[in-house]
N, C-alpha and C positions, 0 to 999 in steps of 0.2 A: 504493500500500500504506500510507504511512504517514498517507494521508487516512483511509481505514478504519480505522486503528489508533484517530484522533484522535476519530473517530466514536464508536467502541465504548465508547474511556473517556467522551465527553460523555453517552451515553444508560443507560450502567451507573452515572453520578454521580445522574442523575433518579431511573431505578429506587429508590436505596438510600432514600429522604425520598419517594415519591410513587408506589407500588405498580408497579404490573405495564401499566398501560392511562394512555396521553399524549392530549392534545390534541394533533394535528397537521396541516398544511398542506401538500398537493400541490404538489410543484415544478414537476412537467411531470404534463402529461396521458396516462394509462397505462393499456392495455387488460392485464387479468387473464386468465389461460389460461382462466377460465370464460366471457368475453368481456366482462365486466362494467369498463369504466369509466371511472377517476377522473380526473375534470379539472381542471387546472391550478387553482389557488387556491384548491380545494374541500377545505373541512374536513373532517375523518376523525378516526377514534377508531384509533387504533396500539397493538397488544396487545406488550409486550416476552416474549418466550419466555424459559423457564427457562435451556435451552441455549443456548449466545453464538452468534447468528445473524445474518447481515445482510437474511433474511427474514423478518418480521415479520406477525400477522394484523392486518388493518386493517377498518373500520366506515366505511360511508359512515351521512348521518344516517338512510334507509331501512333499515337493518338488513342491509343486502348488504353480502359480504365475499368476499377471499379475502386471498391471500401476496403481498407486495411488498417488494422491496430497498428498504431504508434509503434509498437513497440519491435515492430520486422523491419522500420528503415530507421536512418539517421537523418535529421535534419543537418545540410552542410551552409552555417552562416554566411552570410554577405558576399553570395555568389549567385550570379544571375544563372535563372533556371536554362534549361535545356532546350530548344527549337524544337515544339510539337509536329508533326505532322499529320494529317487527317485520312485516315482510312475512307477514301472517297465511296467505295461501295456501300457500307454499312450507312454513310452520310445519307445517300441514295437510296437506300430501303427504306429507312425511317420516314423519310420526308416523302414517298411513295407509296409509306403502311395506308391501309382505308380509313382510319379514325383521323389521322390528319388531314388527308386529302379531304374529307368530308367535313371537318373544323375548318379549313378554309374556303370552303364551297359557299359558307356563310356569308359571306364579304365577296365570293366571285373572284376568288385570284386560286390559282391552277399552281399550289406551290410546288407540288412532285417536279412542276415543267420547269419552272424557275431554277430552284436546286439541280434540275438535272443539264439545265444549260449552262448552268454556271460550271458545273463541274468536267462540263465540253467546253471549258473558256470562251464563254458565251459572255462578254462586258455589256453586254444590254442587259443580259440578266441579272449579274450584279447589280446596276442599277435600278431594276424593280425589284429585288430583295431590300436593297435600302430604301426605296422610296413606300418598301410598308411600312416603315417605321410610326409613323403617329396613323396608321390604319387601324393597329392591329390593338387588343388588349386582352386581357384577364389571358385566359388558357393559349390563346396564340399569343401574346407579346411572350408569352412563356417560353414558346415552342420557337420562336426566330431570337431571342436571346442566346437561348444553347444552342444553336446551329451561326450563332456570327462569325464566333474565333472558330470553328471545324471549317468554314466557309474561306474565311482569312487565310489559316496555314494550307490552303489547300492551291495559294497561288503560290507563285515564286517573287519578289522582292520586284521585281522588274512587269508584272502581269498588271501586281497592283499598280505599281506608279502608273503604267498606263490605264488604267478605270481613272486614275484619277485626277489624272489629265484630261476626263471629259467629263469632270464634272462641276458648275458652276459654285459660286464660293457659298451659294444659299446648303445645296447638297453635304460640300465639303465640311461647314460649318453642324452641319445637323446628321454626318457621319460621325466627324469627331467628338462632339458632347455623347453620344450615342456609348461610344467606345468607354467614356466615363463614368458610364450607368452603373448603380452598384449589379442590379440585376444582369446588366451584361457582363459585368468581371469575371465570368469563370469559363477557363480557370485562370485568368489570367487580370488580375486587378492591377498591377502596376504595366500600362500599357505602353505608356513613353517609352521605359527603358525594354522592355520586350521590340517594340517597331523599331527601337535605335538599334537594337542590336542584331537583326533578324530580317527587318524591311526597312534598312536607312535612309535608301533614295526615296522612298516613300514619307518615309518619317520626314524628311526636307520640308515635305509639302507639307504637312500632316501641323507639323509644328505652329505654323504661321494660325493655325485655326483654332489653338489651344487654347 
């Protein structure tokens, strides 16, 4: 017990100077209830939950996740997390499942198409992905927050800059506050230094709108 205690204060000291999402290090090799995984020494992105929990979402660098105790990885201090990538098919089913498609059938927008064009580097469809943004609410503003950042790393540094080179400063301005949303932070709340270090040409532009 009083190991957990010592835990709790060491990873609520990070959180308060270093957002919500650690760099982190597998102690032991741990399969996840979806059967997904994580092997000893493998680095992982650790999402810290609002609630004081000793289950935590974690990121392998493929963009595969689920929930692990504290107590299988290491948080590694004041080290910027690891470049996610997004398992574009799985992005693809979900956004394709019928509960969703039928949650957006409500408002008339074809999200399975959007998502699926985006993910055939479709920058039109980016474009209508963001421009649902004050469309959408309750259960869909849900559903297109956790699909932003899957959507994000699933460009290259140079796809994005060009989206966003065609996008007026109204867009650009109501992209980036967008990015600052607490509800869009996951898993990735400190966005600046994620886009500086990952999509920098993008970040150039990104910046001005901050």
């Amino acid at each position: 017990m009083k190991k957990l205690v010592i835990i709790f204060l060491l990873l609520a000291n990070y959180s308060k100077s270093s957002g919500q999402e650690f760099l982190a290090k597998m102690k032991i090799s741990t399969e996840c209830p979806n059967g997904l995984t994580f092997c000893k020494d493998e680095l992982i992105v650790a999402f810290k939950p609002f609630e004081q929990s000793i289950n935590w979402a974690v990121w392998n660098s493929n963009g595969e996740n689920c929930y692990l105790d504290t107590t299988t990885f290491q948080i590694i201090p004041n080290k910027p997390i690891i470049k996610i990538t997004t398992n574009c098919p799985i992005l693809k089913y979900t956004a394709c499942s019928e509960p969703i498609k039928e949650d957006f059938k409500s408002i008339k927008v074809d999200y399975c198409s959007i998502v699926s064009r985006i993910i055939d580097k479709d920058t039109k469809a980016l474009t209508e992905f963001f421009d649902l943004i004050p469309k959408v609410d309750a259960a869909l503003a849900e559903i297109h927050a956790e699909d932003t950042w899957p959507i994000i790393n699933s460009l290259t540094d140079s796809e994005l800059l060009f989206w966003l080179k065609t996008l007026d400063d109204k867009r650009l301005i109501r992209f980036t506050n967008y990015l600052k949303a607490e509800f869009v932070a996951y898993p990735i709340t400190r966005y600046a230094e994620y886009l500086d270090l990952y999509y920098h040409k993008s970040y150039i532009v990104l910046k001005k709108y901050q």
